[in-house]
C-alpha positions in Angstrom: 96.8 128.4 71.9 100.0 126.6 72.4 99.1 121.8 73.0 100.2 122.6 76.5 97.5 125.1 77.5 94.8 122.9 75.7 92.2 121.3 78.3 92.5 117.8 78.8 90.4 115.1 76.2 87.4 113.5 78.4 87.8 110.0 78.8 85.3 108.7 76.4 86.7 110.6 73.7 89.9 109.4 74.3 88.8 106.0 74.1 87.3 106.5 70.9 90.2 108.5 69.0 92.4 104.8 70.7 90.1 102.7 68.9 90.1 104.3 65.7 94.1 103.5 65.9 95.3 107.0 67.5 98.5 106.0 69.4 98.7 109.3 70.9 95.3 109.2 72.3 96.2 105.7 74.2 99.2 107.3 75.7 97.3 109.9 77.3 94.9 107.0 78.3 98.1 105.1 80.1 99.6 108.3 81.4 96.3 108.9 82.8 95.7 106.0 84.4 98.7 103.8 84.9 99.5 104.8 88.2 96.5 104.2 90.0 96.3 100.9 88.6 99.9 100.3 89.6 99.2 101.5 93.1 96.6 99.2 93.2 98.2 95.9 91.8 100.9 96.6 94.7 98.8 97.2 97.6 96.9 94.1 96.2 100.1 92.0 95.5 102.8 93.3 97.7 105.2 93.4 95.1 106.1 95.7 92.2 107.6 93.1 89.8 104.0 91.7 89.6 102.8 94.8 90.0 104.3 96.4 86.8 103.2 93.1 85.3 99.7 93.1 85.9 99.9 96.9 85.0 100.9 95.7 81.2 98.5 93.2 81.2 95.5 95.3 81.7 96.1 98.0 79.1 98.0 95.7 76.7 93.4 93.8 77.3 92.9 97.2 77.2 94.7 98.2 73.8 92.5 94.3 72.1 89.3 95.4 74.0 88.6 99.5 73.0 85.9 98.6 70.4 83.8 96.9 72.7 84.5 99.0 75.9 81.2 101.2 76.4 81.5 104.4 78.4 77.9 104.7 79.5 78.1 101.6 81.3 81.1 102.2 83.3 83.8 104.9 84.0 87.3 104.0 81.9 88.6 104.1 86.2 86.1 101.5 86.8 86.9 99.3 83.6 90.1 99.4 84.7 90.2 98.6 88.0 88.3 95.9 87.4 90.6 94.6 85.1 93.3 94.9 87.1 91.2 92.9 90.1 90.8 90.1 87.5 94.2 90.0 86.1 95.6 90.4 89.8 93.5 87.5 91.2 94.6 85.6 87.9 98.1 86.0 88.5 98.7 84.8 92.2 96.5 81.8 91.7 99.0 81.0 89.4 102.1 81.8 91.7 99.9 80.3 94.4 101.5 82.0 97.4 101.8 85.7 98.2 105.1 87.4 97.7 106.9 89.0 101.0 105.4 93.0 100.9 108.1 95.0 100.4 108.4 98.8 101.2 106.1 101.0 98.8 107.4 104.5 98.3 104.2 106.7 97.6 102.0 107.8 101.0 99.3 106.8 101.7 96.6 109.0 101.8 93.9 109.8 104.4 90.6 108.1 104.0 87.7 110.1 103.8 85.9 108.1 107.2 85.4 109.6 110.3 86.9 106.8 112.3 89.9 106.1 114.3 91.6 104.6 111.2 92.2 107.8 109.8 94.5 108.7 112.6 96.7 105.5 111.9 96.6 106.3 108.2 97.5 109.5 108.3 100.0 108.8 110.7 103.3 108.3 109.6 104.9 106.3 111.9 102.7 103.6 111.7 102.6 103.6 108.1 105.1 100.2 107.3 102.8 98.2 110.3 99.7 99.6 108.4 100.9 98.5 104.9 101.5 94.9 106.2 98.1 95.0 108.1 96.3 95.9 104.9 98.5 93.1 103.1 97.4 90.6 105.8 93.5 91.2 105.2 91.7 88.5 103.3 91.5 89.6 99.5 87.7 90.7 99.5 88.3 93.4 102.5 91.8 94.1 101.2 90.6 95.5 97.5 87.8 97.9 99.1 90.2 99.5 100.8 92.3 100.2 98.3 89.9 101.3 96.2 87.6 103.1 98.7 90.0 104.3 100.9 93.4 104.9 99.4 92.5 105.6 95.7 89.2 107.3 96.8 86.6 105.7 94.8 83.2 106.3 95.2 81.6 103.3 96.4 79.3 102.8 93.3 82.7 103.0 91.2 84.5 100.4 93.4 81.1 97.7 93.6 81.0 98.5 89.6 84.8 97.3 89.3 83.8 94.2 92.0 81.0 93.3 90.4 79.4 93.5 93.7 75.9 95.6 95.2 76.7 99.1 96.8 75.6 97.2 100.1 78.3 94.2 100.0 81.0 97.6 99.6 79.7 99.2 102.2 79.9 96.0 104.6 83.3 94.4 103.3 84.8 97.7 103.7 83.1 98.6 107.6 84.5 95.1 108.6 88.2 95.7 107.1 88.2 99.3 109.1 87.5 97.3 112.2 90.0 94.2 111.6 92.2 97.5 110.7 92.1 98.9 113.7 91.9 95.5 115.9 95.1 94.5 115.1 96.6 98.3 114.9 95.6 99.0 118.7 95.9 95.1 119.5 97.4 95.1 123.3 101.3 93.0 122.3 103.2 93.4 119.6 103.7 90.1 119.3 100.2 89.4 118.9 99.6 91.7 116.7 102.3 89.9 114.7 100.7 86.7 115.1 97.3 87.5 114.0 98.9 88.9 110.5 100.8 86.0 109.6 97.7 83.7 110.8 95.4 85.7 107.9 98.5 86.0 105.7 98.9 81.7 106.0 94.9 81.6 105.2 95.2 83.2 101.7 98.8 81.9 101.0 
């Protein structure tokens, strides 16, 4: 059977060939995973320069940390994620003040909620006043969404990499949908406007 057509190396077992000093086997760890902990450092950040740095940072903890990562307590997803939440938090205390959100490429995909948000996330013209509305929320609303509802986590996976109950998941992420759609459906523009740089001068 030709490498290509072999099935792919669980996670746990790829963490283990990695600690034993297989560079190969932390590749496939990176490809694996580096994107969605990209995609979450720049919904988080609102800026792919720190993005791609916080990226490094968690597998380079990552890369120092594989003999003492345990894969029955957490998913390698979760681990990392939560890593990422750390070193993300870590790194615009020390810029103290958030960088302007520029445009992100990739779409965003449709939550799994059967709420009126899904028709403004899933809608495309909306999706640059969405991004900024998401940027806008205050940092423990803003990472459940990203985790819960564009990178589709379970909500066990997402409290695991929070460090939070199921519950406090479940009710950071009901009030972001509604401060979502509050200021997606608010009546002006221009107070629409207002209300995101009044949350976005709170967390600066």
């Amino acid at each position: 059977m030709a490498t290509s057509e072999l099935p792919p190396r669980s996670d746990a077992r790829l963490v283990t060939l990695a600690a034993a000093g297989d560079r190969e086997a932390f590749a496939a760890i990176y490809h694996r995973y580096h994107r969605p902990v990209y995609r979450f450092a720049r919904m988080m950040t609102g800026s792919a320069g720190i993005a791609e740095d916080v990226t490094q940072e968690v597998f380079v903890a990552l890369m120092r940390d594989l003999t003492r990562y345990e894969p029955l307590r957490a998913r390698l997803s979760t681990y990392l994620y939560g890593v990422a939440r750390n070193v993300t938090r870590s790194r615009l205390r020390r810029e103290r003040r958030f960088v302007g959100f520029d445009a992100v490429g990739s779409r965003v995909p449709e939550p799994s909620t059967d709420t009126d948000v899904v028709g403004e996330l899933s809608d495309a013209q909306n999706l640059d006043r969405l991004r900024q509305v998401i940027r806008a929320l205050p940092s423990r609303y803003r990472e459940v969404v990203i985790l819960c509802e564009l990178n589709g986590l379970p909500y066990a996976d997402a409290a695991a990499a929070i460090g939070r109950p199921v519950g406090t998941v479940r009710s950071r992420l009901h009030r972001a949908r509604r401060l979502i759609a509050e200021r997606l459906h608010a009546g002006a523009q221009g107070h629409a406007e207002g209300s995101i740089r009044k949350v976005a001068r709170c967390l600066a």
